[in-house]
Biotite code that builds the C-alpha atoms (Angstrom):
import biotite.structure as struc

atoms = struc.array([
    struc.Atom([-15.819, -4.502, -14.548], chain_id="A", res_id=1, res_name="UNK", atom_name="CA", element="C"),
    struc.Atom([-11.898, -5.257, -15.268], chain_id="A", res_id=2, res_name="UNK", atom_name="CA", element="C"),
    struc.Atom([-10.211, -7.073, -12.962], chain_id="A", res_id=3, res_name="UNK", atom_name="CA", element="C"),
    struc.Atom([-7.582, -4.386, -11.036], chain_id="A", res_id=4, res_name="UNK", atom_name="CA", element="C"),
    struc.Atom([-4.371, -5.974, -10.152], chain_id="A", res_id=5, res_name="UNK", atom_name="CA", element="C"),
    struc.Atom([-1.653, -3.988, -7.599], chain_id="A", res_id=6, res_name="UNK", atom_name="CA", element="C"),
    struc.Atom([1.548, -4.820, -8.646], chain_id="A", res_id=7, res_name="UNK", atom_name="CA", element="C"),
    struc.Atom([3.478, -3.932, -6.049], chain_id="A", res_id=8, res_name="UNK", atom_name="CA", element="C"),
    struc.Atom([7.024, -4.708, -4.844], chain_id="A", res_id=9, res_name="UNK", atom_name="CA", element="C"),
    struc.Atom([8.227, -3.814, -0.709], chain_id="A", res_id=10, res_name="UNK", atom_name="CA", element="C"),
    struc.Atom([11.512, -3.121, 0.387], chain_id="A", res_id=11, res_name="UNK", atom_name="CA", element="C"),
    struc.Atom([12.636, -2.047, 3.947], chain_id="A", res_id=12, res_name="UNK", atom_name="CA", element="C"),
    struc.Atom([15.003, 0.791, 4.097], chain_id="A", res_id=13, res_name="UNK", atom_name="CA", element="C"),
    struc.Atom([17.627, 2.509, 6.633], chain_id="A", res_id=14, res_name="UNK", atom_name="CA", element="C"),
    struc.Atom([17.587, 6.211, 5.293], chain_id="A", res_id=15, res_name="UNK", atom_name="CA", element="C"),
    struc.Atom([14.839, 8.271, 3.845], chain_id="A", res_id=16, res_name="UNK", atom_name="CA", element="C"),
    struc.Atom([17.089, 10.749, 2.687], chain_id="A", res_id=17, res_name="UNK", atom_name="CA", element="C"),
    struc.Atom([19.223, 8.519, 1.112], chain_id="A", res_id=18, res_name="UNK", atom_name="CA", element="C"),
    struc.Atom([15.883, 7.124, -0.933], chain_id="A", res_id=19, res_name="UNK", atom_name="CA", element="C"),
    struc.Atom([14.257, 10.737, -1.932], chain_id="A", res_id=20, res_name="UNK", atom_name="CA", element="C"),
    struc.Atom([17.458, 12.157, -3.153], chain_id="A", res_id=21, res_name="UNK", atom_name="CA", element="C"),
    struc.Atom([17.652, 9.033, -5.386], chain_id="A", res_id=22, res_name="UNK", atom_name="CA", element="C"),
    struc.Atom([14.222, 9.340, -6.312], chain_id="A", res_id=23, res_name="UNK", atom_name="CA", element="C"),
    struc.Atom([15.167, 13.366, -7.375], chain_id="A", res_id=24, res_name="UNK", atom_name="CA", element="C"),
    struc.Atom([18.477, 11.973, -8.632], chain_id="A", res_id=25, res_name="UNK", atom_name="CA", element="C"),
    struc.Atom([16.500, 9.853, -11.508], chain_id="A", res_id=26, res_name="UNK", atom_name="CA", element="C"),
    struc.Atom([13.973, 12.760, -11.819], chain_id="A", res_id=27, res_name="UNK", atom_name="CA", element="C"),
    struc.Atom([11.094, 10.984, -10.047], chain_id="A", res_id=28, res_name="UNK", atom_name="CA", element="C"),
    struc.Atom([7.990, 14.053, -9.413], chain_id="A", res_id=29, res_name="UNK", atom_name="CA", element="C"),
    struc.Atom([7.151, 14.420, -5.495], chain_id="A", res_id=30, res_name="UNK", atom_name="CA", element="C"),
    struc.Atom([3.001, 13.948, -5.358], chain_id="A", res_id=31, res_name="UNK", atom_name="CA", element="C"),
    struc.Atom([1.635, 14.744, -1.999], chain_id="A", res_id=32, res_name="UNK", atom_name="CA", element="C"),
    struc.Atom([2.219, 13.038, 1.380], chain_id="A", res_id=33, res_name="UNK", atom_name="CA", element="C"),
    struc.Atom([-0.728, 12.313, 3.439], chain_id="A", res_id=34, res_name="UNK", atom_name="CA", element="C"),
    struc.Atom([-1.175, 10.032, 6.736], chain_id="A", res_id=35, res_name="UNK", atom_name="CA", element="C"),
    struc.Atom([-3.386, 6.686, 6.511], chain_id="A", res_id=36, res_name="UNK", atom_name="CA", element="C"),
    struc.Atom([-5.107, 5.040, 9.632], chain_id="A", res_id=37, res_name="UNK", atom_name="CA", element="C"),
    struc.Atom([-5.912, 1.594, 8.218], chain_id="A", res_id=38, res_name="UNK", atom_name="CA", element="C"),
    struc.Atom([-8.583, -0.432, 9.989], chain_id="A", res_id=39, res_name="UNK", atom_name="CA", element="C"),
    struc.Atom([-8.256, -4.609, 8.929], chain_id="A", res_id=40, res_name="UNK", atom_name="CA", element="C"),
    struc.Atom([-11.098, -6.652, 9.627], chain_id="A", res_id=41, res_name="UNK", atom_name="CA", element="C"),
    struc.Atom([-11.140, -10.760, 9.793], chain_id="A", res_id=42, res_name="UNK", atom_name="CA", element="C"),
    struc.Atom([-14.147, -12.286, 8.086], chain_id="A", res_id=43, res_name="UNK", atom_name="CA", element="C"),
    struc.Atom([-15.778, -14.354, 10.405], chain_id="A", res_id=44, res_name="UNK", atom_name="CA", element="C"),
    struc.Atom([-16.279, -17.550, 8.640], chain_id="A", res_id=45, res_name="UNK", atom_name="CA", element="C"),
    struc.Atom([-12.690, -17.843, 7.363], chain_id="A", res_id=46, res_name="UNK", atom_name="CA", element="C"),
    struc.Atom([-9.663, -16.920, 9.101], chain_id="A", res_id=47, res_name="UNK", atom_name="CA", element="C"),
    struc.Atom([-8.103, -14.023, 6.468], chain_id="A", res_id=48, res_name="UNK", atom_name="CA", element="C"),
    struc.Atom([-4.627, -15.107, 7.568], chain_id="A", res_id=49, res_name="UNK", atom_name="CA", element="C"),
    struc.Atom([-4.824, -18.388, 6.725], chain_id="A", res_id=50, res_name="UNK", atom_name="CA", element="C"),
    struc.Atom([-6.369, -17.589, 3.009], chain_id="A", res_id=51, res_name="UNK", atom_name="CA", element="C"),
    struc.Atom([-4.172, -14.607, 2.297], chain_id="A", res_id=52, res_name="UNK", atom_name="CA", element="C"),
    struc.Atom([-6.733, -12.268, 1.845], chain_id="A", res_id=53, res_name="UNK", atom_name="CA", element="C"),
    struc.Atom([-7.579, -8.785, 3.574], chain_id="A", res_id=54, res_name="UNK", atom_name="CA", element="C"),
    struc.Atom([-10.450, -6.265, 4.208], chain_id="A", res_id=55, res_name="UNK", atom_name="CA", element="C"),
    struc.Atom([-9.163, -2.736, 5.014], chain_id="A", res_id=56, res_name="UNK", atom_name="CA", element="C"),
    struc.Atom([-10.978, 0.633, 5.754], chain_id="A", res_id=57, res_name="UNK", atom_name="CA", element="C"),
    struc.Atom([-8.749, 3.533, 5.190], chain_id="A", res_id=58, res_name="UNK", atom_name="CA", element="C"),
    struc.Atom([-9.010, 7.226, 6.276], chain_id="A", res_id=59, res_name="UNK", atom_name="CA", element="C"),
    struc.Atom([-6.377, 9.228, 4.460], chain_id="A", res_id=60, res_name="UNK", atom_name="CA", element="C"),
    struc.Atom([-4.930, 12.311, 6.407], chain_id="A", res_id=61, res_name="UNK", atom_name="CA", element="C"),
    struc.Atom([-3.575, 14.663, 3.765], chain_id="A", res_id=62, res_name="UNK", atom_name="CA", element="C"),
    struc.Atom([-0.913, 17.189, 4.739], chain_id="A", res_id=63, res_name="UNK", atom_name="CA", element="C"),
    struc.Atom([-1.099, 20.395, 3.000], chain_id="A", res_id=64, res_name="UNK", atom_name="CA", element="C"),
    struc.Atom([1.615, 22.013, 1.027], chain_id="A", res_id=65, res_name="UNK", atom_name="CA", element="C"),
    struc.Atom([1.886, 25.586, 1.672], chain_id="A", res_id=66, res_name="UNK", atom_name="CA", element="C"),
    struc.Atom([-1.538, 27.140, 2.153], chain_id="A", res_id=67, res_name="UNK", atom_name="CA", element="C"),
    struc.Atom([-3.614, 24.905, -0.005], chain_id="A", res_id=68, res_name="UNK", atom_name="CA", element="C"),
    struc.Atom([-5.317, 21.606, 1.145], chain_id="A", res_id=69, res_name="UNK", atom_name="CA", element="C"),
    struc.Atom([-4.445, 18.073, -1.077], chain_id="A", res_id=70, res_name="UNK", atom_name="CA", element="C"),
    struc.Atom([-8.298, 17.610, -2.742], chain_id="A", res_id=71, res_name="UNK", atom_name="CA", element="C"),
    struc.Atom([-6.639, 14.752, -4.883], chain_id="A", res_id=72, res_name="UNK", atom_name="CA", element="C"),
    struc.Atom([-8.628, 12.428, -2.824], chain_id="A", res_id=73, res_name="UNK", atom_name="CA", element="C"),
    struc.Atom([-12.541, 11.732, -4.222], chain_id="A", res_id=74, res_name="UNK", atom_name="CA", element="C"),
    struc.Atom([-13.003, 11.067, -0.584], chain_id="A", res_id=75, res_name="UNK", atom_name="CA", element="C"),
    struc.Atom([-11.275, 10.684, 2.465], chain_id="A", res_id=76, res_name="UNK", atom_name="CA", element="C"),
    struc.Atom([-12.256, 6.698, 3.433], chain_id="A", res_id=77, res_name="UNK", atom_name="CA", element="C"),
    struc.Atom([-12.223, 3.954, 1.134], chain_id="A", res_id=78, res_name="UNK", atom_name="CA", element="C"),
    struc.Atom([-13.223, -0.151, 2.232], chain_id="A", res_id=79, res_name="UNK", atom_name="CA", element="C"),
    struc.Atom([-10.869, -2.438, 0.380], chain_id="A", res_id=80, res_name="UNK", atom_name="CA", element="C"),
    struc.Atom([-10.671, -6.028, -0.377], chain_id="A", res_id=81, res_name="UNK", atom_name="CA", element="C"),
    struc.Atom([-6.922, -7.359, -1.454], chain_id="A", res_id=82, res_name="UNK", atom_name="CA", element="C"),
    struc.Atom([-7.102, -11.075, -2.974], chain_id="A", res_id=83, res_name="UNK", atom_name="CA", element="C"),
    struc.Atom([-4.442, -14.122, -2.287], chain_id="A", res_id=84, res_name="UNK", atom_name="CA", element="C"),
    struc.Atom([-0.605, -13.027, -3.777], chain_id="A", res_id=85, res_name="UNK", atom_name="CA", element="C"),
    struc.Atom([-0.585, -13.892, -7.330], chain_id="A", res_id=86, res_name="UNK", atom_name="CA", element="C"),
    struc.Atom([2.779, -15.154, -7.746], chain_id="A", res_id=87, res_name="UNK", atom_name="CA", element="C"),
    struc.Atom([5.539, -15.472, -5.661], chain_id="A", res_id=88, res_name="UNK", atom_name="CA", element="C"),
    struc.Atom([8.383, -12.459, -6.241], chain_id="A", res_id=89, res_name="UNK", atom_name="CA", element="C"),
    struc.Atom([5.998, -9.763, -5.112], chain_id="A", res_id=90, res_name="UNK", atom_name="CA", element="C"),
    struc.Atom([2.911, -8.791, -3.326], chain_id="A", res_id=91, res_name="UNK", atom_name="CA", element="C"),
    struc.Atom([0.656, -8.429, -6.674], chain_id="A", res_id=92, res_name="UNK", atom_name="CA", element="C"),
    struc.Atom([-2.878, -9.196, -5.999], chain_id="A", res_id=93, res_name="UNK", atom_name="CA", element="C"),
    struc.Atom([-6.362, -8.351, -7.147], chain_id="A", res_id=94, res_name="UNK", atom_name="CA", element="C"),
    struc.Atom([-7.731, -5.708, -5.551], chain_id="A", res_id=95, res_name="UNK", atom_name="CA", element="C"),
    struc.Atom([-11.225, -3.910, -5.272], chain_id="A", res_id=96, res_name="UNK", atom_name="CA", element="C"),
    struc.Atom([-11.483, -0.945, -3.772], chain_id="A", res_id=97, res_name="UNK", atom_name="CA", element="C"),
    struc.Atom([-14.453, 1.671, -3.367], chain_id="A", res_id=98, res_name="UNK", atom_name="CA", element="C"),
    struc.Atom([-15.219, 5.243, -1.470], chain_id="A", res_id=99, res_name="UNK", atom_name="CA", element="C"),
    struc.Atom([-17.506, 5.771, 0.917], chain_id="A", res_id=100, res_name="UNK", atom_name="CA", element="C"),
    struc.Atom([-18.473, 8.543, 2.807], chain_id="A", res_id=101, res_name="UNK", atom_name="CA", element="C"),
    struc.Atom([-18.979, 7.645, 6.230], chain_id="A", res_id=102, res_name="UNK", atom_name="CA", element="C"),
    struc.Atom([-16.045, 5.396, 8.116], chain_id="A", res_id=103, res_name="UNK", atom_name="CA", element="C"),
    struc.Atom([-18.584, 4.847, 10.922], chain_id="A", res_id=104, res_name="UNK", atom_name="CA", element="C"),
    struc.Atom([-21.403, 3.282, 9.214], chain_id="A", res_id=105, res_name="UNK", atom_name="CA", element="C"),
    struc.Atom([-19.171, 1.246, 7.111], chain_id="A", res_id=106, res_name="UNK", atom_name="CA", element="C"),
    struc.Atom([-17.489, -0.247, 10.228], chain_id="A", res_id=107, res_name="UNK", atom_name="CA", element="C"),
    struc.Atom([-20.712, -0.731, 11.917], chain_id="A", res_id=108, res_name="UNK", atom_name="CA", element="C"),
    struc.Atom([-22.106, -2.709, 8.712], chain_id="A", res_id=109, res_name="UNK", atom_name="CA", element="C"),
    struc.Atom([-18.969, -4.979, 8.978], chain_id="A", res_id=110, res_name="UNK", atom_name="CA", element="C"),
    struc.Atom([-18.694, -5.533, 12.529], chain_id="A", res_id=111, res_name="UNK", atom_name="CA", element="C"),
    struc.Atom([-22.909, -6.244, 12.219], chain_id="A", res_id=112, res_name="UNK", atom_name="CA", element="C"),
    struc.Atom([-21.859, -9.014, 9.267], chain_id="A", res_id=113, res_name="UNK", atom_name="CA", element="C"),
    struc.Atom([-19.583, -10.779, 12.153], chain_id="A", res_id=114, res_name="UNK", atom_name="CA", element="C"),
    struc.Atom([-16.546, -9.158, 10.811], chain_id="A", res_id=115, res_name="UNK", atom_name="CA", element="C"),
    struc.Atom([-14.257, -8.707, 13.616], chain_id="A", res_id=116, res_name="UNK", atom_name="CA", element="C"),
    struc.Atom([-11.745, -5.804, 14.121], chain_id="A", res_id=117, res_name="UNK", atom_name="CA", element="C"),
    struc.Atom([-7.943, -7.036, 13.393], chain_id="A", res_id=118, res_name="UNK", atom_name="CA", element="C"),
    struc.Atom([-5.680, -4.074, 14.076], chain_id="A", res_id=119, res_name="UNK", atom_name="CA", element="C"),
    struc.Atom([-5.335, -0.708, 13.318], chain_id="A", res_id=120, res_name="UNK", atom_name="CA", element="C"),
    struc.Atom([-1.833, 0.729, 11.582], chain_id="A", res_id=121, res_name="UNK", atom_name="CA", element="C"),
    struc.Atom([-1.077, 4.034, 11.140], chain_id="A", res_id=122, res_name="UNK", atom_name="CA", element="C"),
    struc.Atom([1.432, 5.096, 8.466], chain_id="A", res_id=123, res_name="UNK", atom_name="CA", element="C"),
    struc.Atom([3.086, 8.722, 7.061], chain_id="A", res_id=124, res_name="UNK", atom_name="CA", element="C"),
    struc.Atom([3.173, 8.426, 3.115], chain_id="A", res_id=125, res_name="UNK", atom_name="CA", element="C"),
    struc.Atom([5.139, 10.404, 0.643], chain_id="A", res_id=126, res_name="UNK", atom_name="CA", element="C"),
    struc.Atom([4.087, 9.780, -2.781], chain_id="A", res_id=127, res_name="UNK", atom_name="CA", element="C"),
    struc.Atom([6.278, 10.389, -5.723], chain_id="A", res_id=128, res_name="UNK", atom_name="CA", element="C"),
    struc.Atom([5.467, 8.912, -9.590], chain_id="A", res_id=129, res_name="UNK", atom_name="CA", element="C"),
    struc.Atom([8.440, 7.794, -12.178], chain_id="A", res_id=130, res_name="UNK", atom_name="CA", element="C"),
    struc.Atom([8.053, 5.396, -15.754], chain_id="A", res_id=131, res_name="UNK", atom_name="CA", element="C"),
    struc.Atom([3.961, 5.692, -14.666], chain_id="A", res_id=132, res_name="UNK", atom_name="CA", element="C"),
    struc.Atom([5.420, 3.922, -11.193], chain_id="A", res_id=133, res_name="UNK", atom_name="CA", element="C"),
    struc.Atom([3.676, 5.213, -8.385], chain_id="A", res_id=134, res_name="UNK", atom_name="CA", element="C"),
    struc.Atom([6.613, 5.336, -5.489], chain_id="A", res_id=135, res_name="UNK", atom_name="CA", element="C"),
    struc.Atom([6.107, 5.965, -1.538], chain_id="A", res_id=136, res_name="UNK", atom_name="CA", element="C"),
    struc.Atom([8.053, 5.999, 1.080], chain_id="A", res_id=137, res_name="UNK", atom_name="CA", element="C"),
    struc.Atom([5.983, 4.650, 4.518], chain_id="A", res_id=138, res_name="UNK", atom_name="CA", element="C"),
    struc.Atom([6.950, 5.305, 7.669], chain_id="A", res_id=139, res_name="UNK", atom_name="CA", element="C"),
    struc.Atom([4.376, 2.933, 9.735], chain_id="A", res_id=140, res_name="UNK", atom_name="CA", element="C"),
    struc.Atom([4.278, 3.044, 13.372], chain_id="A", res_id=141, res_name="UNK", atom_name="CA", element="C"),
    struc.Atom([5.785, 0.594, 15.418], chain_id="A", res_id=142, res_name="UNK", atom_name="CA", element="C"),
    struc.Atom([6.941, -1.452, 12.016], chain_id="A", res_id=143, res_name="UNK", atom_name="CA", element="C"),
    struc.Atom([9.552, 0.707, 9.920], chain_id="A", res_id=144, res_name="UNK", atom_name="CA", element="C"),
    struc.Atom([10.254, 2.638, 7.100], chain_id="A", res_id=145, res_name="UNK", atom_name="CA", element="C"),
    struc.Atom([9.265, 1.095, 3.548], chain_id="A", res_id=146, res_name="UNK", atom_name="CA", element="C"),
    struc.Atom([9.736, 1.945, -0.138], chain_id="A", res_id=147, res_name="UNK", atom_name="CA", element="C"),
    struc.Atom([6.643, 0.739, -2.088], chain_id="A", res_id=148, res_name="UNK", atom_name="CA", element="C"),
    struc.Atom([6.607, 0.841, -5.712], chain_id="A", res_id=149, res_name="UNK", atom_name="CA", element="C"),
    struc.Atom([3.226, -0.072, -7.655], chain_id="A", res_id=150, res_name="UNK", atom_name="CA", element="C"),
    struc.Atom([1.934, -0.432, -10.859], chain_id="A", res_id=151, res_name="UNK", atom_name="CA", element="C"),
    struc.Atom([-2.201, -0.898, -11.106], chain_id="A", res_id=152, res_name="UNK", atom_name="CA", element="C"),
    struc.Atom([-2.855, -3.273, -14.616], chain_id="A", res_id=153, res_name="UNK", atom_name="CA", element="C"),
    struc.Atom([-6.129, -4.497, -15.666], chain_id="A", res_id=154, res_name="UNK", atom_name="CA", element="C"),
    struc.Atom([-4.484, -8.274, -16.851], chain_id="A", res_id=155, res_name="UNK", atom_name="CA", element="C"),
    struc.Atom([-2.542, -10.861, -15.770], chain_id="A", res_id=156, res_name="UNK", atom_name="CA", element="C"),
    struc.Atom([-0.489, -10.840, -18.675], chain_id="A", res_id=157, res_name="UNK", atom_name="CA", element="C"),
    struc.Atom([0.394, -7.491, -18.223], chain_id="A", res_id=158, res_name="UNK", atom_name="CA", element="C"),
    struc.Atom([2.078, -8.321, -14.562], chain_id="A", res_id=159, res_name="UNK", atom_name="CA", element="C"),
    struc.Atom([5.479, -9.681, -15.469], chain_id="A", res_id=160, res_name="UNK", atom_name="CA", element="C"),
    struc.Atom([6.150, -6.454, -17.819], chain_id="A", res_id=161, res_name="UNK", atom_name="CA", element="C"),
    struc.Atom([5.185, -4.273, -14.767], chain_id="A", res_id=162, res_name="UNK", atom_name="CA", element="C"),
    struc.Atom([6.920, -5.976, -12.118], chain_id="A", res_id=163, res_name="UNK", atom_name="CA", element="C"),
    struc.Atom([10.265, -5.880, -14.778], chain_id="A", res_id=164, res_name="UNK", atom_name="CA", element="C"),
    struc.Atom([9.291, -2.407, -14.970], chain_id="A", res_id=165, res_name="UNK", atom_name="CA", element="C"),
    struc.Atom([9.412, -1.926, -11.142], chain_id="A", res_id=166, res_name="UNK", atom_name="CA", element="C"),
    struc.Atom([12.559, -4.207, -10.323], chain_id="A", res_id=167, res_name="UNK", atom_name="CA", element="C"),
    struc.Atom([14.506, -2.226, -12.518], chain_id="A", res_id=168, res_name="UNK", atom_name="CA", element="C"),
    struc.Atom([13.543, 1.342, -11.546], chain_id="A", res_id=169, res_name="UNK", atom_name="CA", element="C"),
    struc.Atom([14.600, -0.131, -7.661], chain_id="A", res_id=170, res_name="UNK", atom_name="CA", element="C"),
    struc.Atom([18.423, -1.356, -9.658], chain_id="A", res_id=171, res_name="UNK", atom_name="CA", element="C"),
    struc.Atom([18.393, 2.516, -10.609], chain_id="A", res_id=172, res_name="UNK", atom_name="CA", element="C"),
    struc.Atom([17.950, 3.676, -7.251], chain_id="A", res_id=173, res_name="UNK", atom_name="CA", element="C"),
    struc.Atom([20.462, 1.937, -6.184], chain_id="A", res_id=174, res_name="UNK", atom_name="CA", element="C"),
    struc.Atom([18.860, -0.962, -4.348], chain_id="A", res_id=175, res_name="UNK", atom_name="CA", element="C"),
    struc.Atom([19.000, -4.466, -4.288], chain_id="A", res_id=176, res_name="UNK", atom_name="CA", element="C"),
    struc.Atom([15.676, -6.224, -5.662], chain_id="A", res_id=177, res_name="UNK", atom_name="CA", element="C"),
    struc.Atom([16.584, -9.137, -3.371], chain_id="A", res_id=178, res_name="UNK", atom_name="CA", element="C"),
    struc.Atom([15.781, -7.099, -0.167], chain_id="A", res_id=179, res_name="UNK", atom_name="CA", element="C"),
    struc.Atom([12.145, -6.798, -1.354], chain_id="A", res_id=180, res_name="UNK", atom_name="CA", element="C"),
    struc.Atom([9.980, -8.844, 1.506], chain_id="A", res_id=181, res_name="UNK", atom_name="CA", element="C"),
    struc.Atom([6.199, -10.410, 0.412], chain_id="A", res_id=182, res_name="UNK", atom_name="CA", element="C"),
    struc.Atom([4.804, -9.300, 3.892], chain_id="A", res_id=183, res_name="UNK", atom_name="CA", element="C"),
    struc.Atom([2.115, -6.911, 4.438], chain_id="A", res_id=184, res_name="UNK", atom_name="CA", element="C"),
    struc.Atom([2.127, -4.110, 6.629], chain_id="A", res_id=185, res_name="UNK", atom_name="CA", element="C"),
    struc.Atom([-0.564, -5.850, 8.788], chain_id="A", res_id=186, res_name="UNK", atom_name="CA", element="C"),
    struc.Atom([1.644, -8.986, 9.240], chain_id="A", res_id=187, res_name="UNK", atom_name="CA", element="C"),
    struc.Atom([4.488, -7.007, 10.005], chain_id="A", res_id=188, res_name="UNK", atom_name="CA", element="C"),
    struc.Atom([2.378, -5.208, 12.580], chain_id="A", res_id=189, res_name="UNK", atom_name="CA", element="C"),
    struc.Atom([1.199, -8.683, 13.781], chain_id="A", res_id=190, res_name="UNK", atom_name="CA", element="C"),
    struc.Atom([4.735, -10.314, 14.474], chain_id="A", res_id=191, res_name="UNK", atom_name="CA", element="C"),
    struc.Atom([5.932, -7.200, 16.404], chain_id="A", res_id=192, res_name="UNK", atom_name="CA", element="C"),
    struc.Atom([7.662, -5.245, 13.531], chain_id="A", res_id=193, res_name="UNK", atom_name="CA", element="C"),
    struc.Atom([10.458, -5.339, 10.617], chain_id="A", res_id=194, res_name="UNK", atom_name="CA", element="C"),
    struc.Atom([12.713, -7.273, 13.146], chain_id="A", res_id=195, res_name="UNK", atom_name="CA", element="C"),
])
């Protein structure tokens, strides 16, 4: 199996207006927007915080776009492991990911194992894709409103290219790569939001 690494760059913003009509501005396509309930788990023989690492089960909400349901999900739940932060002006990490079918028995499994529930965030997504950049704007409760831009690579050497790739589409949209932040949602959530 190839090793899967999210390159991914953060950046808090005021105005999600101000964001999609510079995403339309540079011709960026509008995907879907759906609603994810994230579930993190701590393992219970080593304190996630501490190593940088993170277990997730996701249930993704899709909102529908006229009459017809978003099916662009294989499945609506997905467990996901996210490795240490690979280098230090973004949040790129390895990450593994699978679908499963049933949210309940997967949490029961874990919590069986000793893994203990963390928190649980809820966030609205809007997805939009640009230079084979996948771009969405969060809005996560009781944290903020994000911009998230991510590339997925399958080699470390390919990182540096993508996060280039990534820090200049955010120069186009007018924003300053220096406001991106290396904190996860789930810390965020943890230290009593963006402030």
């Amino acid at each position: 199996m190839k090793e899967s690494i999210e390159v991914e760059v953060k950046i808090p913003i005021e105005n999600r207006k101000l964001v999609e009509e510079a995403l339309h501005r540079i011709g960026a396509q509008r995907l879907n927007s759906e609603t994810q309930v994230d579930a993190y788990f701590d393992h219970p023989g080593r304190a996630f915080q501490e190593t940088d690492e993170a277990l997730r089960l996701r249930s993704h909400h899709p909102e529908m776009d006229g009459d017809e349901p978003d099916n662009t999900i294989p499945s609506p739940y997905e467990l996901t492991y996210k490795g240490p932060k690979l280098e230090s002006r973004s949040k790129s990490r390895v990450e593994l990911s699978v679908h499963i079918s049933n949210i309940d028995g997967a949490r029961s499994i874990l919590e069986s194992l000793g893994f203990k529930h963390v928190a649980t965030i809820s966030k609205r997504c809007v997805f939009y894709t640009v230079d084979s950049i996948t771009v969405s704007v969060d809005d996560v409760e009781n944290v903020g409103l994000f911009l998230e831009l991510e590339r997925v690579v399958t080699s470390r050497r390919d990182m540096n290219p993508a996060l280039d790739m990534i820090f200049s589409l955010i120069e186009r949209l007018g924003l300053d790569s220096n406001d991106s932040i290396r904190t996860s949602y789930l810390e965020l959530f943890l230290q009593g939001g963006s402030s």
